[in-house]
N, C-alpha and C positions, 0 to 999 in steps of 0.2 A: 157376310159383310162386304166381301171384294168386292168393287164396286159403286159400293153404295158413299157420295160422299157427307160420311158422318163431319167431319172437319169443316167445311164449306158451311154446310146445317149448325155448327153450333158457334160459328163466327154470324150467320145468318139471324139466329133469331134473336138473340139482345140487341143485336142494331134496327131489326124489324119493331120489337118492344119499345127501342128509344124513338124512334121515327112517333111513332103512336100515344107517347105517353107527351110529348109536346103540345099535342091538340085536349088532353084529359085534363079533367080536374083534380084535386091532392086525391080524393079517396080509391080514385078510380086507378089514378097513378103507380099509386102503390100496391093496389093488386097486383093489376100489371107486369110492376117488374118484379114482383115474388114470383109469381106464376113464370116469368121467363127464366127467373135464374134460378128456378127448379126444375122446369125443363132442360134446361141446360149441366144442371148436374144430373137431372138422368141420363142424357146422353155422356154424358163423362164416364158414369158407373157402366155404358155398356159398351163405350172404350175399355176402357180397362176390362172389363168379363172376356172381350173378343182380344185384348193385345194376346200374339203369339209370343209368349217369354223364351220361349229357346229359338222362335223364327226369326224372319231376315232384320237386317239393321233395322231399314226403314219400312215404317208399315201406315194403312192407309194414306196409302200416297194419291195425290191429285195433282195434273198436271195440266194446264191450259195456256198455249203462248198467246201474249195477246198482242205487241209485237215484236219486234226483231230483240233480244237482248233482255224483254223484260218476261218473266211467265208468271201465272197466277198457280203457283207450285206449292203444295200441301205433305206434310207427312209427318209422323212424327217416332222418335224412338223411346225407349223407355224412360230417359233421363228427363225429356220434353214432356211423357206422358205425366209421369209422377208432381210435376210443377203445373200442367194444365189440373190436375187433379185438386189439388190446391187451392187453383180458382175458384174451378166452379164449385167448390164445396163452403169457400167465404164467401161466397156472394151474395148468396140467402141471408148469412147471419148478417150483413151490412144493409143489407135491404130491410131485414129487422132490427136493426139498430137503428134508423135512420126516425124513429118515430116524434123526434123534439125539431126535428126539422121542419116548419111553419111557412116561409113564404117561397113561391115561386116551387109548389113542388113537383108539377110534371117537368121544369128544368132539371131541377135533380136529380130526378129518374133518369131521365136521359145521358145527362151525363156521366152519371156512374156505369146503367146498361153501356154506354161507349166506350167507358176503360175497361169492361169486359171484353167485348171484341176486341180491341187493339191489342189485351193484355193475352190473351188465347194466341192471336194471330201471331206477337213474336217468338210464342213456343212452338209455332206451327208451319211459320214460314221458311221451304227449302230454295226460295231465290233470294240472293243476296241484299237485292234492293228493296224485293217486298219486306223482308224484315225490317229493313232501316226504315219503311215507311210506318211499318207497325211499330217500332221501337219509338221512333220520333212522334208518330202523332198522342199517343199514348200521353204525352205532358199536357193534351190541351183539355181535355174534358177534365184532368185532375187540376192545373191549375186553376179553370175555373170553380171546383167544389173548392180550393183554398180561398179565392178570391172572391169568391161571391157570396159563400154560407158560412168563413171560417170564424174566429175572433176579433178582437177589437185589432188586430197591426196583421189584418188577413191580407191585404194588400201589399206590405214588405214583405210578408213571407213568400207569397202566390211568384213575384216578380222573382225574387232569389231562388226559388225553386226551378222557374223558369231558364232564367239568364244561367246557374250551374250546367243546368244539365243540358241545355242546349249546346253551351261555348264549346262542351268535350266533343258531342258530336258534330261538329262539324269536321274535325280534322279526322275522323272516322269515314267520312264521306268520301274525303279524300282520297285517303287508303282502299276504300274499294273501288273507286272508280279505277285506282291502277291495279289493285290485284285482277278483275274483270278484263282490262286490255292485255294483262299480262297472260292470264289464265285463259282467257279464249271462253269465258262459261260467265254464268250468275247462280249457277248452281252452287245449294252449300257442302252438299255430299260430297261432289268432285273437288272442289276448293279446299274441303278437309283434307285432301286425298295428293292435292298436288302440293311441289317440293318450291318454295320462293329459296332462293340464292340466298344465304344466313345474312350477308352485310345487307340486304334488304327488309332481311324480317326485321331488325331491330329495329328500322323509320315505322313499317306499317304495327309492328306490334305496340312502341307508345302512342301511336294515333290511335290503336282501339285502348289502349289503357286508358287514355286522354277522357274516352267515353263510358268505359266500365267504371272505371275508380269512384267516377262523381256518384252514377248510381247505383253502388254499393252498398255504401259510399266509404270510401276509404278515409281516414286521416291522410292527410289536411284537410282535404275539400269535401268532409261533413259537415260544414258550418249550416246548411242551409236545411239539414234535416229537423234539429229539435224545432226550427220557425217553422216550419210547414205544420210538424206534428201538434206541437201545441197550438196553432192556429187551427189546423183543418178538424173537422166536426168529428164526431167515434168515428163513425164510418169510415170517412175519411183515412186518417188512423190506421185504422184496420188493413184497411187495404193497400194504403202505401207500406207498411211495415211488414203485410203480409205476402204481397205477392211483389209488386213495384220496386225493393230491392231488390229481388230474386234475381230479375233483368241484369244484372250486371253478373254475379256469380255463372248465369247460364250463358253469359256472355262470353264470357273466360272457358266457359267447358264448350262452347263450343265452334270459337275462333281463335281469339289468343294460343292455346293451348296446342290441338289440333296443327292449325295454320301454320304457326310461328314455332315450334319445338326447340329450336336453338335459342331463339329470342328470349323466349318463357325461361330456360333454365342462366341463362346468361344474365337478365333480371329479377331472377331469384331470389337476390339476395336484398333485393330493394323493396322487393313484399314484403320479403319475412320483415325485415326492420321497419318498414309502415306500419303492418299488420302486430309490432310487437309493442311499437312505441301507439297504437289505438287502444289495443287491450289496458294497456296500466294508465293512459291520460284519461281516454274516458270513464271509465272504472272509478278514478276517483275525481274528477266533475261528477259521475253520478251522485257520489257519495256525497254530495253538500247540497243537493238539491231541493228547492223546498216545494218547486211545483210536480206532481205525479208525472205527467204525461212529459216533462221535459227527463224526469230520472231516468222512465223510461227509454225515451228517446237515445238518450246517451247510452243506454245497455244495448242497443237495437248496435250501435257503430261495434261496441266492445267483440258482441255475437257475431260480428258481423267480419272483425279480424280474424276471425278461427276459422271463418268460411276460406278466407284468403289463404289464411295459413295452410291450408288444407289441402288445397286446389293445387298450391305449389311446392307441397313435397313430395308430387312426379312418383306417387306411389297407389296401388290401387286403394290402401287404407284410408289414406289421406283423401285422396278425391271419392270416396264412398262416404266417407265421414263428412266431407263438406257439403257434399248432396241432404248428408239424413241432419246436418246443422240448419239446412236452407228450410227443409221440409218444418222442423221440432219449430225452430225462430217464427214462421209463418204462423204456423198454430198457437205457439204460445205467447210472442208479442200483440198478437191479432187479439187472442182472448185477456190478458191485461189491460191493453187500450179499453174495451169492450166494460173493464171493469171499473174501471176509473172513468168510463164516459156512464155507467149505473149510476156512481153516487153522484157525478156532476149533474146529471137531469133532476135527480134530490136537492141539490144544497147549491149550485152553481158555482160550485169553486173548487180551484182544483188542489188549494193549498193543503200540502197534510198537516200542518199545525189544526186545521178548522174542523178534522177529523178525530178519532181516537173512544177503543172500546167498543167499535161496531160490534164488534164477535155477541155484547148483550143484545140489541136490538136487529140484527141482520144475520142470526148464525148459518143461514144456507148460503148466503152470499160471502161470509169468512171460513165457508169447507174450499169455495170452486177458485175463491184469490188463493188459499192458502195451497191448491193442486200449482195454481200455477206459476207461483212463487217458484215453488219447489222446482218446477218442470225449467223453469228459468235458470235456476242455479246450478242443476244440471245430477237430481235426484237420481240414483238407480231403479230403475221400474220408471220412468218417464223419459221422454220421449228428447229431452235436453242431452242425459244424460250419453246416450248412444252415439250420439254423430260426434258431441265432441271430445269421447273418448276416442275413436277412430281417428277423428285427424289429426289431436295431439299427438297419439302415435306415431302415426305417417309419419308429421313434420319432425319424432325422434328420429328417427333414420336418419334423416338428411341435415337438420341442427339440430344439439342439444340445448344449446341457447334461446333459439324460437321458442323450444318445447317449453322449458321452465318459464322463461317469459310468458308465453301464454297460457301456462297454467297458472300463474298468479291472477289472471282474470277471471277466472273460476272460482277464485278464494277472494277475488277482491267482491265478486258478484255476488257471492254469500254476503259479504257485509250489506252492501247496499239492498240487496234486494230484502233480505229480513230486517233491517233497519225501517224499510219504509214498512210493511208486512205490520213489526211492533208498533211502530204509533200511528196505524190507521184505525187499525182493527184489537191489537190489545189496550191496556191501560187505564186509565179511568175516563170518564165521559164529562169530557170540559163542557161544551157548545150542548145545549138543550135542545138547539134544531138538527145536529147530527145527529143525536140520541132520539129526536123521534120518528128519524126517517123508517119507511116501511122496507121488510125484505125482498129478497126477489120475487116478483109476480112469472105469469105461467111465462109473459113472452120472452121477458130474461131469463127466465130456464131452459127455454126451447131456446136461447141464443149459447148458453155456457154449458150444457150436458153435451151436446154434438162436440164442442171442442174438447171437452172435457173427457169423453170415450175415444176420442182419436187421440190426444199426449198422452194416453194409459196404454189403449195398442200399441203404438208406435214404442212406445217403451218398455212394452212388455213381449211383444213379439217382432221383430225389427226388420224380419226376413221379407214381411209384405212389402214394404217397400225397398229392401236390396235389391229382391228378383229380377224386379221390372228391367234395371239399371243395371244389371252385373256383368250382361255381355259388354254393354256400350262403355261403363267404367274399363273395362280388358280390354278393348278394341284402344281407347284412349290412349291407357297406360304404355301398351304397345305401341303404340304411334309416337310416346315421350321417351320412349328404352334410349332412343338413339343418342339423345341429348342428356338425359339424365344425368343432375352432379353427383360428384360423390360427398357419403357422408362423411361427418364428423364423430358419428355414436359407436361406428364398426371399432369394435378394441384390437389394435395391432401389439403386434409384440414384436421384440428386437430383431429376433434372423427370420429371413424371407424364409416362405416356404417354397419345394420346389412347385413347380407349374401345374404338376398332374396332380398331385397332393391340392392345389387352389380348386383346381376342374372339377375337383372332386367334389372339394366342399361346395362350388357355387351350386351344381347338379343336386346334392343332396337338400340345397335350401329354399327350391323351387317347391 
């Protein structure tokens, strides 16, 4: 593989797809982009068969200046791979999802094929500014799937999705144009590597928070998620929930973090308390929700605290655990949306009152919600359950209060999510046109068994996805040692110990 660039090739051909599927017609269309974002998850699987898991940081690397300051710089490490993995494995299912979708649809194709490149490209890009070109352009081709093919207030939503998450990054821009004059580089490897003055990191580190928070999206400034979501079409959906927040978590693992060390632990405490007061607010906004996709939505911010949580308890538990949250979240929000846009193509609504007792007339369709219900709440054997035991862990080292705080979203999450679970699909069957809809056909099968065998792996065997990521998580953690707070969980007791008696212990707990 040295050499060969596989990266360049698989940014190359969904943008090749989208060019081509502007001049097709719908049928043609949609071959098209199945055919490209199948290709492109084969070359995904033969990234991953060829990453060297004990070899260098970065691996297939590309490197091209094109001129002074900027380069066309490729590579990626296990952390980037696992998240590109991601992609290209929802692509296909949103490419099959997409079948209710009626006018304008080589547009479509296009520009979903386009949020694939940009979305690969910010996992992939080692120059500072090509990422922020990939990170930023990434909002146009989605906004326009919100604003062109969404629901009836597609047009407020598309614009607040917009105006969010643009406003952060600009003061993002910022921040790197001076790290870049300061550092002497656009490189992100050496920028991980070099030391900014701590009274500096605090300015550039909330101008990248400024950018990550929104698309996370943290509390406060998730307002703009449930509009998008419930506007934007399944596919849609899917993809923003699946892969489109990730961008901000991989944001954090891989400049906040890194970059800023002092920053990160010195704002510590302003995560934990975002990330604790999202868990319990949206948790119960979930819980009174009467539309699906908006319940969801609200679960998507709650998952989405523990990420935080996780990331910043400066532990390798905690930032393993946020990784395998980001990973579980992708697959099993992705496949909910997925499910709730089945029965909206049936019945056109998304209200669960208009539902209830599917389990009689849809039992294959109330086995794959009820996987991933469970996978949502954070079952043992699924794929939920693993990442955010890890990082509530983590974040016990460092507060006991976080911990508990954000375990009650786990138990708030049970309510909600088998709440909606009971009156879709148990109960008695009010509505005579929900009780005739038909089960799932082969293409919704071939859409919910793929995800459905990956939240069963992932929760049954957890290690595939550790491997990838467990030098880069130790390379991290190591790079946080120095700033790292102290906890609140360590139990001290009245008389010091002496010194070598401490040595002793800390040696013994490595």
């Amino acid at each position: 593989m040295s050499g060969f660039p596989i990266l360049s090739l698989m940014l190359a051909v969904p943008l090749a797809a989208a060019l081509a599927c502007l001049f097709l017609e719908a049928k043609a269309a949609r071959t098209l982009a199945l055919v490209a974002t199948l290709v492109d998850f084969a070359l995904g699987v033969v990234l991953w068969l060829n990453f060297d898991v004990g070899g260098a940081q970065w691996q297939f690397t590309e490197r091209l200046e094109i001129f002074s300051g900027f380069s066309w710089a490729l590579g990626i490490d296990g952390i980037a791979l696992l998240l590109i993995m991601l992609s290209v494995f929802l692509m296909p299912i949103c490419i099959g999802a997409s079948r209710s979708i009626e006018k304008r649809v080589g547009e479509y194709m296009a520009a979903f094929l386009l949020v694939e490149t940009l979305m690969l490209g910010v996992f992939m890009a080692q120059d500072i500014f090509l990422f922020y070109m990939f990170f930023e352009a990434g909002l146009i081709p989605m906004y326009l799937i919100i604003g062109i093919w969404g629901g009836a207030d597609r047009i407020y939503a598309s614009y607040k999705f917009f105006l969010y998450t643009l406003l952060g990054s600009v003061l993002m821009l910022v921040a790197m144009l001076w790290m870049v004059h300061t550092a002497g580089t656009t490189d992100v490897p050496t920028l991980m590597a070099y030391d900014f003055a701590p009274s500096v990191q605090t300015w550039l580190w909330l101008a990248f928070f400024a950018s990550f928070a929104v698309k996370m999206p943290m509390w406060p400034v998730h307002t703009w998620l449930p509009a998008a979501h419930v506007q934007a079409p399944t596919a849609g959906s899917v993809i923003l929930a699946g892969v489109l927040l990730k961008m901000g978590g991989y944001g954090f693992i891989r400049f906040s973090l890194p970059m800023f060390p002092e920053a990160s632990a010195y704002f510590g405490p302003l995560v934990w308390g975002l990330s604790m007061a999202a868990v319990v607010i949206t948790s119960l906004i979930a819980l009174v929700q009467n539309d699906m996709k908006k319940l969801i939505a609200y679960s998507s911010v709650a998952h989405m605290a523990i990420v935080t949580l996780g990331l910043f308890a400066f532990n390798v538990q905690g930032l393993e655990g946020s990784m395998l949250v980001m990973l579980s979240h992708g697959l099993v929000s992705g496949a909910l949306f997925l499910c709730v846009g089945v029965i909206y193509d049936r019945l056109h609504t998304r209200e669960i009152d208009r539902y209830g007792g599917l389990a009689i007339n849809m039992p294959r369709y109330a086995l794959f919600f009820l996987l991933f219900t469970m996978a949502s709440i954070g079952l043992p054997g699924t794929s939920g359950f693993v990442g955010e035991f890890l990082s509530l862990g983590g974040i016990y080292q460092v507060s006991t209060w976080a911990a508990l705080i954000g375990t009650t979203g786990i138990i708030l999450g049970a309510a909600y999510m088998l709440f909606l679970y009971r009156r879709v699909v148990f109960g008695e069957q009010k509505n005579a046109d929900a009780a005739a809809m038909p089960d799932l056909d082969t293409r919704e099968l071939l859409m919910v068994v793929p995800l459905g065998l990956a939240v069963m792996w992932m929760g049954v065997y957890p290690e595939s996805f550790i491997a990838p990521m467990r030098a880069d998580i130790a390379a991290l953690d190591a790079r946080l040692a120095r700033a790292k707070p102290h906890g609140d969980s360590a139990p001290t007791t009245g008389k010091a110990k002496p010194a070598h008696a401490e040595s002793a212990a800390h040696g013994g707990s490595h």
